[in-house]
C-alpha positions in Angstrom: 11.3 -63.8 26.5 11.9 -63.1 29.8 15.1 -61.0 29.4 12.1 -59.0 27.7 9.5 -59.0 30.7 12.8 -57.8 32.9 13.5 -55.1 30.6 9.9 -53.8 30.3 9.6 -53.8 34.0 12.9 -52.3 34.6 11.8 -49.4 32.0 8.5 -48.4 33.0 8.4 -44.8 32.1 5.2 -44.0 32.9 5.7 -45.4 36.1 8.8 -43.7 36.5 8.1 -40.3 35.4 4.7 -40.1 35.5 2.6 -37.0 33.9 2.1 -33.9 36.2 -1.3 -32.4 35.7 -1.7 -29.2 34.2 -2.2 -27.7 37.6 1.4 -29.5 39.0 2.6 -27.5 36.4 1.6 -24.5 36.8 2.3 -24.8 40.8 5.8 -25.4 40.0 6.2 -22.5 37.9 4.7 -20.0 40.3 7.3 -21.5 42.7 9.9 -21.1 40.2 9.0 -17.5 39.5 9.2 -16.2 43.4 6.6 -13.9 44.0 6.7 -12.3 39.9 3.2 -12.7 38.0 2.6 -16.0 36.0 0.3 -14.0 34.0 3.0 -11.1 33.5 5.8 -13.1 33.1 4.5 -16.2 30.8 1.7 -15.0 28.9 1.9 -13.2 25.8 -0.9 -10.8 24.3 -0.3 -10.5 20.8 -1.4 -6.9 18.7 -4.8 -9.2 17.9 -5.6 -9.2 21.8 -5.4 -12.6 22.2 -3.7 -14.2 25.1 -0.7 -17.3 24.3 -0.4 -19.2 27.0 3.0 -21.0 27.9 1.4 -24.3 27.3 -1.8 -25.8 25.7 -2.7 -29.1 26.7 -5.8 -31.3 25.1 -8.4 -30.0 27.6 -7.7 -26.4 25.8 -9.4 -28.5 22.4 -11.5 -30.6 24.1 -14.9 -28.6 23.1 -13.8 -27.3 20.0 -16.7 -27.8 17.4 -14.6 -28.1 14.1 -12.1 -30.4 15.9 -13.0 -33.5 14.0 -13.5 -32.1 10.5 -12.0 -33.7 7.6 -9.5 -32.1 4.9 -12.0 -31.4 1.9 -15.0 -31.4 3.6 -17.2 -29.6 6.0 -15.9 -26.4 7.0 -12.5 -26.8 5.0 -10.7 -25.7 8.3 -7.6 -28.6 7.1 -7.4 -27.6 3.7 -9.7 -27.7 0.8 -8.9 -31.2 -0.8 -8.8 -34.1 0.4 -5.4 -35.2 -0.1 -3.7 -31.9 0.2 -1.1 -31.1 -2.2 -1.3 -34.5 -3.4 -1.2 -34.7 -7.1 -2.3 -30.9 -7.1 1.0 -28.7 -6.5 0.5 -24.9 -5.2 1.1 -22.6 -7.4 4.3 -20.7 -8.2 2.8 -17.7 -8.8 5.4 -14.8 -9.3 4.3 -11.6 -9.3 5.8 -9.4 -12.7 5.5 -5.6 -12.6 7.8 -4.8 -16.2 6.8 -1.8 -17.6 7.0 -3.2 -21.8 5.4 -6.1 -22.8 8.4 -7.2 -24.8 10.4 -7.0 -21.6 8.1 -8.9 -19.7 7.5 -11.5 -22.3 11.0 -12.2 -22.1 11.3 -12.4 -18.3 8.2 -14.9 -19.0 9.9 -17.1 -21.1 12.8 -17.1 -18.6 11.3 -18.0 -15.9 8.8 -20.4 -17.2 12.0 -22.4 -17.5 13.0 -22.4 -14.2 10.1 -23.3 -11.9 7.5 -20.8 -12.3 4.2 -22.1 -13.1 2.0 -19.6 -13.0 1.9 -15.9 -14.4 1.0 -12.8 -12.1 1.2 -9.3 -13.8 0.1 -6.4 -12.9 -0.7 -3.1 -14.2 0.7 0.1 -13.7 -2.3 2.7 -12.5 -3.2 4.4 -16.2 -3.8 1.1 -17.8 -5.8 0.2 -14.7 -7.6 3.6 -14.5 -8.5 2.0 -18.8 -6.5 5.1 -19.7 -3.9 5.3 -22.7 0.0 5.9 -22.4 -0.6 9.8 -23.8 -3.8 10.4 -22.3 -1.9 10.1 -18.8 1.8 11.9 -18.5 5.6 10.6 -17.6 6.2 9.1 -14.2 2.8 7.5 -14.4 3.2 5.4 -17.4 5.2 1.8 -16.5 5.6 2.4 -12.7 5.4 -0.3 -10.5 3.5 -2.7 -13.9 2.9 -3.2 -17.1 1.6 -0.6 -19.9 -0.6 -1.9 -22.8 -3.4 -1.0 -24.7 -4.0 -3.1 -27.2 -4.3 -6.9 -29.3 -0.7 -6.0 -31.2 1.4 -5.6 -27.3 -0.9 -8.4 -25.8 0.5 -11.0 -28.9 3.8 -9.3 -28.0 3.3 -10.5 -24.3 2.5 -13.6 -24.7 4.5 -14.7 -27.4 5.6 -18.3 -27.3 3.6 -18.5 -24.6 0.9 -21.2 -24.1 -1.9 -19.6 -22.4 -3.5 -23.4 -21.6 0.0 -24.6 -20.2 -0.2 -22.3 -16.8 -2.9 -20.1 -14.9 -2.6 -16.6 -16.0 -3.5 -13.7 -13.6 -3.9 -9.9 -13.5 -4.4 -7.6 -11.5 -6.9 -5.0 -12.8 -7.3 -2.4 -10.3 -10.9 -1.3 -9.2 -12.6 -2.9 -12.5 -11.0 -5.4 -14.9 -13.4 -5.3 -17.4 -11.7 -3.4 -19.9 -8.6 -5.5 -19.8 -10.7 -8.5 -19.4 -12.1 -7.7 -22.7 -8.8 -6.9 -24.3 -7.4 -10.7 -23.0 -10.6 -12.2 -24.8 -10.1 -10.2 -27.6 -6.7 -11.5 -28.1 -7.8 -15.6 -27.1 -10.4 -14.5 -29.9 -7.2 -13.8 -32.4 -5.4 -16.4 -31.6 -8.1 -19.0 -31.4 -7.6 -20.1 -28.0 -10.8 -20.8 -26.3 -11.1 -19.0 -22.7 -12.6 -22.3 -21.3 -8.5 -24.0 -21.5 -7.5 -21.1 -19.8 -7.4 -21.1 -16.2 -6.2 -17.9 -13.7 -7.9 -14.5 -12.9 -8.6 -11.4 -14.2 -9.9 -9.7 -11.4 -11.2 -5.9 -10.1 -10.9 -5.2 -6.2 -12.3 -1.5 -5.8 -12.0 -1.6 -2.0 -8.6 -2.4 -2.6 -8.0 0.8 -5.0 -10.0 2.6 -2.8 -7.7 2.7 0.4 -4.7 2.4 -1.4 -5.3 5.1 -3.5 -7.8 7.4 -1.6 -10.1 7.5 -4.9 -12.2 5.6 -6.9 -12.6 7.7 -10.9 -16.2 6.4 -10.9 -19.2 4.9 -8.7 -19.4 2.2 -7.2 -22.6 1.5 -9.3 -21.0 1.5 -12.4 -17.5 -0.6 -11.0 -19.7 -3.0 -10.0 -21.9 -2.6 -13.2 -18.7 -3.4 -14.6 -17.4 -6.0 -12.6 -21.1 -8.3 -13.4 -20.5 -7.9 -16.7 -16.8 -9.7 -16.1 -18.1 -11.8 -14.2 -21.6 -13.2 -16.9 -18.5 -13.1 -19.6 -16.7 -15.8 -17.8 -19.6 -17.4 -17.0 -21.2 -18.0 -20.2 -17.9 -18.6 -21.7 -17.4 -21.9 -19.1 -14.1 -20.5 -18.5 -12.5 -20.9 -14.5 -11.1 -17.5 -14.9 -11.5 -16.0 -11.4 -13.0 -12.3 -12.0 -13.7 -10.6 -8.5 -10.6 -10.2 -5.7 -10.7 -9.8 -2.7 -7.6 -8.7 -1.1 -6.1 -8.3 2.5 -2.6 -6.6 1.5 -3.5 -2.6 2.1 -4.5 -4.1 5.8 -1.4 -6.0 6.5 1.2 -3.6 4.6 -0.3 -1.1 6.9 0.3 -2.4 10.0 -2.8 -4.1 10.5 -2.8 -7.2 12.9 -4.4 -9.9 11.5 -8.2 -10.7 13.0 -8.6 -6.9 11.3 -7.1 -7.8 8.0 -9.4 -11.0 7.8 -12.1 -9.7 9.1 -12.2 -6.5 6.8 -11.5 -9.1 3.7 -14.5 -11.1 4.5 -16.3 -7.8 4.7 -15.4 -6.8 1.6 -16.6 -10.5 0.0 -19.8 -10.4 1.3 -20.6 -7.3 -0.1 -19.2 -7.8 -3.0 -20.9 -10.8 -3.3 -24.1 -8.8 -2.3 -23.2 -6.7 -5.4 -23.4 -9.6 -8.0 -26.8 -11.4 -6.8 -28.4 -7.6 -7.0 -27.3 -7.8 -10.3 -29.3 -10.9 -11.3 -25.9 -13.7 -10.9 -26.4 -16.7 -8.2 -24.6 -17.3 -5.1 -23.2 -20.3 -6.7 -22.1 -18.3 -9.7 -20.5 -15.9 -7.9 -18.4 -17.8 -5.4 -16.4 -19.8 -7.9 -15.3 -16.3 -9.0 -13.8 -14.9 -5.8 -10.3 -15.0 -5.1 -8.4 -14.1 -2.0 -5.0 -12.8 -1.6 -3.3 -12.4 1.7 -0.1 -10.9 3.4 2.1 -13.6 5.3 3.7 -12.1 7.7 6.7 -13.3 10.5 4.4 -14.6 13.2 5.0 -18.1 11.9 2.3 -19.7 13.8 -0.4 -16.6 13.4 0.2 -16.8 9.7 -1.1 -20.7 9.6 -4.1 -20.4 12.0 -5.1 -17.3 9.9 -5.4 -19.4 6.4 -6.7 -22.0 8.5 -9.7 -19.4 10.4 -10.1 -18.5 6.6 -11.6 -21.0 5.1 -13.7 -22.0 7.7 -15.6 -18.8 8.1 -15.7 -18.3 4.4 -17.2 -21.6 4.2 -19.7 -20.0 7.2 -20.7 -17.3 5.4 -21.7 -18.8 2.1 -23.6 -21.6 4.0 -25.3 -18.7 5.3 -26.3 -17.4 1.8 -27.0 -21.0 0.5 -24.7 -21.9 -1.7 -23.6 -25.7 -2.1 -20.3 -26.8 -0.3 -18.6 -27.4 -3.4 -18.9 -23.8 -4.2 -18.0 -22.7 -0.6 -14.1 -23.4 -1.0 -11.6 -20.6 -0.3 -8.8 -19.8 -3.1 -6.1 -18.9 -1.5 -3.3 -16.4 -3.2 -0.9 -15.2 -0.4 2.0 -12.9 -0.7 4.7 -12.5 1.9 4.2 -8.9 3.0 6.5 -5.8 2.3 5.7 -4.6 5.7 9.1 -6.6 7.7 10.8 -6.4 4.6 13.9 -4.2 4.6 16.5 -2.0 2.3 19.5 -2.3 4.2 21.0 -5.9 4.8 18.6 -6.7 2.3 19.5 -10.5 2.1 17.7 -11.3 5.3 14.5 -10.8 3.8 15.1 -13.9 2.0 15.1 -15.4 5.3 11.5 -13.5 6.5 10.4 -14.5 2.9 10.9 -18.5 3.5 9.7 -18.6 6.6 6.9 -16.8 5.4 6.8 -18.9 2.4 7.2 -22.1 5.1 3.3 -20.8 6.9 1.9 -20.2 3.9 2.7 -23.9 2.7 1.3 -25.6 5.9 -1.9 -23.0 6.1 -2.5 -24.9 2.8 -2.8 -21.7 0.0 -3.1 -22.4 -3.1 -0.9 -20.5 -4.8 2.1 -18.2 -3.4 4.3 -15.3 -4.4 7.8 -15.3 -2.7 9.3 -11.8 -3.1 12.4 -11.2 -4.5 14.7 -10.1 -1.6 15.5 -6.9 -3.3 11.6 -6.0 -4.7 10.4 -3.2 -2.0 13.2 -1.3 -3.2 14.6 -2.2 -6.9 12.8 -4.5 -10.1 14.1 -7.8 -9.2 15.8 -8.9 -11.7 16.6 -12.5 -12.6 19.0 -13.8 -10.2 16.6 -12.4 -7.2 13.3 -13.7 -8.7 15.2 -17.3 -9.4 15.7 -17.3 -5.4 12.4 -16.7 -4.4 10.9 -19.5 -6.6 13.9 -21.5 -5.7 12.3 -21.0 -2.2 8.9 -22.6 -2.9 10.6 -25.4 -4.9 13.0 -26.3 -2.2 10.4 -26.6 0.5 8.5 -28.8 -2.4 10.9 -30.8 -3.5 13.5 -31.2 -0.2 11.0 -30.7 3.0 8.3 -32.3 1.0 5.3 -29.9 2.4 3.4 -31.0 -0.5 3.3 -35.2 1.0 1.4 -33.7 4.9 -2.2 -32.8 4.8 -2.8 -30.0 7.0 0.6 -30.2 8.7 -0.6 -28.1 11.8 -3.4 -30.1 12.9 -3.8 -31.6 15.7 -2.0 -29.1 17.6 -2.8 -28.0 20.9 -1.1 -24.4 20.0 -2.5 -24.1 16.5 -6.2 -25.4 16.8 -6.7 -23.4 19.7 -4.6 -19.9 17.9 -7.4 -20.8 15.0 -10.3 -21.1 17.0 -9.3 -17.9 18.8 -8.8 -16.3 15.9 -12.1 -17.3 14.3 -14.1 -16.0 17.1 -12.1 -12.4 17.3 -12.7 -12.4 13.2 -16.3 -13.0 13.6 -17.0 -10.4 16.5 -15.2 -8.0 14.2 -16.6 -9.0 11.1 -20.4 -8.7 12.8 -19.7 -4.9 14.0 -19.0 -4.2 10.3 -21.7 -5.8 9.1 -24.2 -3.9 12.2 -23.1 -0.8 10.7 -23.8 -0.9 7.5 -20.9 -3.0 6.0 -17.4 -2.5 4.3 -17.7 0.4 2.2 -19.5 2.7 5.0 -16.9 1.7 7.9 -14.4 2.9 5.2 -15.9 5.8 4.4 -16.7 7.0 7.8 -12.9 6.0 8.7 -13.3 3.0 11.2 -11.1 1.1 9.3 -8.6 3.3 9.2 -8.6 4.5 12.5 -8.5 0.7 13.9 -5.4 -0.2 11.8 -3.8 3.3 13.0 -4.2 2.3 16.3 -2.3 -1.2 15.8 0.2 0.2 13.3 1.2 2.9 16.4 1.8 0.0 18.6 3.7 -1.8 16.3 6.2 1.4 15.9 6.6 1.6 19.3 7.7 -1.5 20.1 9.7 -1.6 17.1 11.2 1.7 18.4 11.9 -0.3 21.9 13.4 -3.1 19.9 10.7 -4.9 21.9 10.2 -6.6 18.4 13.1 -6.9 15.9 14.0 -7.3 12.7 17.3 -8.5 12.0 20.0 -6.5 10.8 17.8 -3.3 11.4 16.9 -2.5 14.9 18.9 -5.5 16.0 22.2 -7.2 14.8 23.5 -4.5 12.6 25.9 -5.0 10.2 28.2 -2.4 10.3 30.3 -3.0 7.5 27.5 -3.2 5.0 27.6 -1.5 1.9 24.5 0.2 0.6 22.4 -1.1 -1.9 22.3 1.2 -5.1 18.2 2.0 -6.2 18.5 1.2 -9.8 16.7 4.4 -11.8 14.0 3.6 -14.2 13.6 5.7 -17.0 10.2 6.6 -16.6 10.4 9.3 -19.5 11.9 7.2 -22.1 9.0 4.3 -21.2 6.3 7.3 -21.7 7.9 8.1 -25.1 8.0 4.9 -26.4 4.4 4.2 -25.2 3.3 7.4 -26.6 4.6 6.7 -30.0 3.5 3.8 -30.2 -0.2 4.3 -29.5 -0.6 7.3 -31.7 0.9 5.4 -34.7 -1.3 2.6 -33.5 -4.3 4.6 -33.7 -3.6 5.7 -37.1 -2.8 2.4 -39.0 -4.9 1.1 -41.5 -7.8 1.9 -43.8 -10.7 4.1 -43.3 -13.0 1.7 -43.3 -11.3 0.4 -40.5 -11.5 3.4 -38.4 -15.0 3.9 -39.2 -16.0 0.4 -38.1 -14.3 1.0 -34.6 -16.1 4.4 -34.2 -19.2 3.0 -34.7 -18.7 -0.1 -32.2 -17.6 2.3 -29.7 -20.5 4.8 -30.2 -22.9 1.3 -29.7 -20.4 0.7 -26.4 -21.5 4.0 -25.4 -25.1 3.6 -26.0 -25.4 0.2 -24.6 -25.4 -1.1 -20.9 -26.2 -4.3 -21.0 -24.2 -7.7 -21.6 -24.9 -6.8 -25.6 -21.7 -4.6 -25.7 -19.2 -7.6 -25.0 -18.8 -8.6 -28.7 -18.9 -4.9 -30.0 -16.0 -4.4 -27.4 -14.3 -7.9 -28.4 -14.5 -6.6 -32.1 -13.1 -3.3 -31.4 -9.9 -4.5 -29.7 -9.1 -7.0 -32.4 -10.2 -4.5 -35.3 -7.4 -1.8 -33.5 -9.2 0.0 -31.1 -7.2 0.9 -27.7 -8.0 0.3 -24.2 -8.8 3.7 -23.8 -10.7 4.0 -26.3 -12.9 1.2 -24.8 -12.8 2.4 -21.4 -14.1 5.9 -23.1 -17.0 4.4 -24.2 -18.0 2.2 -21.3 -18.2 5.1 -19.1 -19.5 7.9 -21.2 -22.1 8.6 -18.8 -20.6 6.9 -15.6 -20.6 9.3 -12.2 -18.1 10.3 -10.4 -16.9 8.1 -7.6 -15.9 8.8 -4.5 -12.6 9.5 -1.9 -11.5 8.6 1.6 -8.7 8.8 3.7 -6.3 6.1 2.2 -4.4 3.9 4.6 -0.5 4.2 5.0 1.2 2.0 3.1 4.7 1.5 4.9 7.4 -0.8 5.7 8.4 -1.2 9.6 12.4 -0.9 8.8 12.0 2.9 7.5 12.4 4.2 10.8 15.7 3.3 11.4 16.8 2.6 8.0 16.6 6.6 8.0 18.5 7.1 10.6 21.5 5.0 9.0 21.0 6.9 5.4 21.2 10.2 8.0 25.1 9.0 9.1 25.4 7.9 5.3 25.3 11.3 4.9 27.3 12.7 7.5 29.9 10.6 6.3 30.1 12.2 3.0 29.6 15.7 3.9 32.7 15.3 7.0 34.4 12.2 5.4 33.5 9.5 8.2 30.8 8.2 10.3 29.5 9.3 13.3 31.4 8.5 16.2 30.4 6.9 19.7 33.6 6.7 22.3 32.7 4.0 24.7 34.0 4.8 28.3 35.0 1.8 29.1 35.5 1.6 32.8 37.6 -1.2 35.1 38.4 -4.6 33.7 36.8 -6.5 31.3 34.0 -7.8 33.9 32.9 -5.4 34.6 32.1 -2.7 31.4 32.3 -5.8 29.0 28.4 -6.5 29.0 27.6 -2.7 29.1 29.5 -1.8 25.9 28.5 -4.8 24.1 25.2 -3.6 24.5 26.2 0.0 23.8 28.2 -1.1 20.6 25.1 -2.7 19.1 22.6 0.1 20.3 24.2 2.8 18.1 25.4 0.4 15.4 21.9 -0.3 14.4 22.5 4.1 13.7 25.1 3.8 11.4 27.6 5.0 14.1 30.6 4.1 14.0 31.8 3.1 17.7 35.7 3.2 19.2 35.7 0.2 21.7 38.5 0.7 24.0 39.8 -2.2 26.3 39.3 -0.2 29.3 40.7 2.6 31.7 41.6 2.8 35.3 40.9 6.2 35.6 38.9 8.6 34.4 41.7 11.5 33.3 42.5 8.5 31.0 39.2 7.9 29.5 38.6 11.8 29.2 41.9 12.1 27.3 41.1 9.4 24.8 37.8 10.4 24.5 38.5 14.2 23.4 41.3 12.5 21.2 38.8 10.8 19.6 37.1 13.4 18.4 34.1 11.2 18.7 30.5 13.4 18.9 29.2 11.7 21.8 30.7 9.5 24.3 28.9 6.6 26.2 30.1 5.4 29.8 30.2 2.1 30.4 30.8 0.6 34.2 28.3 -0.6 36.8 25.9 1.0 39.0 27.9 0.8 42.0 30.7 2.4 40.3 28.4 5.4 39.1 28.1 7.6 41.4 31.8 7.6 41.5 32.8 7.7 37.6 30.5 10.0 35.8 31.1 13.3 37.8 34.8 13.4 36.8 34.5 11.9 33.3 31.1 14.4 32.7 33.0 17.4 34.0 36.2 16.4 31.9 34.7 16.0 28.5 32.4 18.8 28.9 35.3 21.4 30.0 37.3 20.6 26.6 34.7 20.1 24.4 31.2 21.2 25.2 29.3 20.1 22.2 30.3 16.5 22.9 27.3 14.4 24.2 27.7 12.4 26.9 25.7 9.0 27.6 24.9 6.6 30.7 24.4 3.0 29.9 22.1 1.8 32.0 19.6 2.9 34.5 19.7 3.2 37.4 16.8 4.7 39.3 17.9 6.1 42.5 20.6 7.7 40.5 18.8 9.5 37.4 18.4 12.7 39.1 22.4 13.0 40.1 23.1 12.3 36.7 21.9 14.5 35.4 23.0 17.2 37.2 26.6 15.7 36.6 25.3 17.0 33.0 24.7 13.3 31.1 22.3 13.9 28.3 21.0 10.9 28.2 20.8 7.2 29.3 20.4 4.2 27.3 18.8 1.0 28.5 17.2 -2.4 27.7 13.6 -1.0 26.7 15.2 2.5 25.8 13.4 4.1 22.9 16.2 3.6 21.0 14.9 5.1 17.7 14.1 8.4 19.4 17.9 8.6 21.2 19.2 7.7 18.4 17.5 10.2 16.0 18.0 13.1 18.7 21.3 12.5 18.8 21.8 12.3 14.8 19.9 15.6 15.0 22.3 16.9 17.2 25.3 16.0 15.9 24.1 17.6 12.0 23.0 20.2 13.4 26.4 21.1 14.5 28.5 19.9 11.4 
């Protein structure tokens, strides 16, 4: 016992080292800094104009209002259970774009095997526009999703599939009702009833809208449309989700993220504005809603946002009276396309697990992982196998699914969320002071915001100020380049083509007769009576076009805005290294780069290093010499080299000494040849370039816009 009283004495930590106040801190630091700006130097403003301070402490929490909320209640800020992901797993939700339903039955099958556990399909844009493979045209039919039209394909696509087993999702484009009423027709064939059957079927015309530029018909009748999804589900008891509300054409834009959430919950509230001006209750309507997200890199961002989410969902429906069980969030996220890249494509499986990682502890309830190759081929087995491999992993090995709301309690995070929140809400109370979502789309606020945050974003991208690995950072420069499988988008349109027009024709007379009828009574009727004539029609052999005819025989045109950019950051310089691809097979090798390396090792080492990387990230290919001691010798082996531009590496102090000979040299023998300063120096710019350097590259350097002038250069004169 008392060996134990001496050790605790001799061991007093906090005694020994006690705690410095915030303001100690922060002393120190300054001091630390000499004389350069604590706010410069250790605060970071992020593209959502909030400020990230080097440190949080608990007095940055202390008034937070949602601080001591509990998971499953309240505001749902920690998650919208109780216990988590306690006996209720995430869902695996791959996302499956196969043109044939055979093919993607049996990439169903496949996968159901091996982790997934729950089915995400979407459509290709003429069975979403509710048109028919030969009523659209090749190129159109089967790209980017699946093509079907009616109950034969649907019993093809789900074969040996049971439908109760797993949540089934699609995505229908601006209004799902005709394929919603094709899926019941089919439950209604194979006696399966649509209350077992959990998932979403859901229409998102904002969504269409700014992706597309267009919407085919009003917003009167989509919405028409979408109420009449939504009473099916409804009076059927069914938990199929019908309305989505998406945030992806925001974030695969460029969009940072207080815009992309506050612009979704914009787009909810009206929408649910929609429904209960169609006669359906608040309560009714919010059970139907799903959200999908982009996850992006910003590891931290990406939780707070899920976490900001939910509470102000949960604010909004209070606000239209709706009972807190009905004011949960669900959750779909999606790692975005916008960091993911073509060339060293296997890091994106890297971005897509950390992304994964946030998406986990923001608590979503169900996830797609992206194959590392999808932004650029159809994944195939082995690649979709890895990215549900990713969830599981993090399941099963990191055991994300044992923490509730893993970030709490945070300093960092609660206060990122609560920041967050507020920006969202400003935001989201502009929209709603001018007239709401549709109106700040159509007058192009939306767009013109995101544009402004997208610019930034290739700027700094350009600068290598942010970097994506493997692309405008770490090149590798032995990579081979991926192949682009070709789909044969003609042979799909064929098949499809045949197939409906024999379709069409099968059968009896009688049969026909009976469908023309039901879709004359589809035409004539508006109101929910139409359902079972439509239901009927589908199993009887009517098409989805046929359908889709009929419910808009008298619809109005819609309407058409500017559509946001869809884009992924890496194109930029993933160009660039297609434009040496190129060279390469035209002359037979890369461009080259001849690095003047100047003196010993010391002193051109960390210049040419830097040098070597800046162009690799190109697709130049660089000659890294050991060094010269004089510059006849690095002028020789340059010319020798027959490398197109040369780069001198040395120090400042050395400058003003080196570059007149080597410039002078090289530009005597060879006058096409580009010569290029690393480094800066500012009190020597102007002597430089009178020596005749072209250009100077330097930490901060827009390197994309050297590096594409000089490409341009060097084509021009191949």
């Amino acid at each position: 016992m008392s060996q134990e009283v001496k050790l605790e004495e001799k061991l007093n930590l906090k005694k020994d080292f006690p705690v410095p106040s915030f303001d100690e801190w922060k002393a120190q630091v300054e001091k630390d800094l000499k004389g350069e700006s604590f706010e410069k130097k250790l605060i970071t403003k992020t593209y959502e104009g909030i400020d990230l301070q080097p440190i949080y402490t608990s007095n940055d929490i202390k008034d937070l209002p949602q601080l001591n909320s509990l998971p499953g209640f309240e505001n749902y800020l920690r998650g919208s259970f109780a216990a988590g992901f306690n006996g209720r797993d995430w869902e695996i939700a791959q996302e499956y774009n196969q043109s044939l339903p055979e093919d993607l039955n049996e990439a169903l099958l496949y996968d159901l095997q091996r982790g997934l556990n729950s089915i995400n399909i979407v459509l290709d844009n003429p069975t979403q526009l509710g048109l028919d493979a030969d009523q659209s045209k090749s190129g159109e039919v089967g790209k980017d999703g699946l093509s079907i039209s009616g109950v034969r394909k649907m019993l093809v696509l789900f074969k040996d599939i049971e439908l109760s087993n797993q949540p089934i999702n699609i995505s229908g484009g601006f209004s799902a009702l005709p394929i919603t009423l094709l899926f019941n027709a089919y439950a209604n064939e194979t006696r399966t009833s649509l209350m077992n059957i959990k998932g979403s079927i859901t229409s998102d015309p904002y969504e269409y809208l700014l992706t597309k530029g267009v919407l085919p018909f009003s917003l009167n009748q989509i919405f028409d449309e979408i109420k009449l999804a939504t009473e099916l589900m409804i009076k059927s008891n069914s938990a199929i989700k019908t309305i989505g509300v998406s945030g992806l054409p925001y974030c695969n834009s460029g969009a940072n993220t207080v815009q992309e959430l506050a612009f979704t919950l914009a787009t909810a509230v009206e929408y649910l504005n929609e429904m209960i001006s169609r006669g359906l209750s608040v309560d009714e309507v919010a059970k139907r809603i799903k959200f999908t997200f982009g996850v992006g890199s910003f590891y931290f961002m990406e939780i707070a946002k899920l976490r900001a989410a939910r509470m102000l969902w949960s604010k909004i429906l209070d606000a239209f009276g709706a009972q807190q069980a009905n004011s949960k969030m669900f959750i779909h996220c999606k790692a975005t396309e916008f960091n993911q890249t073509y060339l060293d494509p296997y890091v994106n499986m890297l971005r897509t697990t950390t992304e994964t990682f946030s998406a986990i502890v923001g608590g979503a309830d169900s996830i797609h992982s992206n194959p590392y190759d999808e932004s650029f081929n159809p994944s195939d087995n082995f690649s979709r196998r890895i990215a549900r491999n990713t969830q599981i992993v993090l399941k099963e090995e990191s055991h994300l699914d044992q923490v509730i709301d893993p970030a709490g309690g945070s300093y960092f995070v609660e206060k990122l969320t609560d920041d967050i929140a507020k920006a969202v809400w400003k935001l989201f109370q502009i929209i709603e002071e001018n007239g709401g979502m549709i109106k700040a789309i159509q007058s192009g606020f939306v767009q013109e915001e995101i544009t402004k945050v997208a610019e930034a974003r290739k700027k700094d991208f350009a600068k290598r100020k942010s970097v994506l690995v493997g692309t405008n950072m770490y090149a590798n420069p032995k990579e081979e380049i991926t192949k682009i499988k070709k789909i044969d988008y003609d042979a799909i349109y064929k098949k499809r083509v045949e197939y409906i027009q024999k379709y069409r024709i099968t059968g009896e007379d009688k049969k026909h007769q009976s469908i023309l009828n039901k879709l004359q009574k589809i035409a004539d009727t508006k109101s929910y009576d139409m359902i079972e004539d439509a239901v009927d029609a589908f199993i009887e052999g009517a098409s989805i076009g046929e359908i889709s005819k009929s419910i808009r025989a008298s619809a109005e045109k819609g309407i058409s805005v500017q559509p946001l950019k869809q884009f992924r950051l890496a194109e930029m310089f993933e160009e660039l290294k297609l434009s040496a691809e190129a060279f390469k097979s035209k002359t037979g090798s890369k461009p080259k780069i001849f690095l003047a390396t100047m003196g010993p090792l010391k002193q051109f080492k960390a210049r040419a290093d830097f040098s070597r990387a800046f162009f690799e990230v190109g697709g130049f290919e660089i000659i890294y010499p050991n060094g010269f001691n004089s510059t006849d010798d690095a002028v020789k082996a340059a010319i020798d080299s027959k490398a197109q531009a040369v780069v001198i590496c040395s120090t400042d102090d050395t400058y003003l000494e080196l570059v007149p000979p080597i410039v002078k040299g090289i530009k005597e023998k060879s006058k096409d040849t580009v010569v290029i300063l690393a480094g800066y120096p500012k009190d020597q710019i102007e002597e430089h370039k009178k020596s005749g350097v072209d250009d100077f590259i330097y930490l901060g350097a827009d390197a994309h816009q050297i590096l594409g002038n000089l490409l341009e250069r060097i084509l021009s004169n191949a």
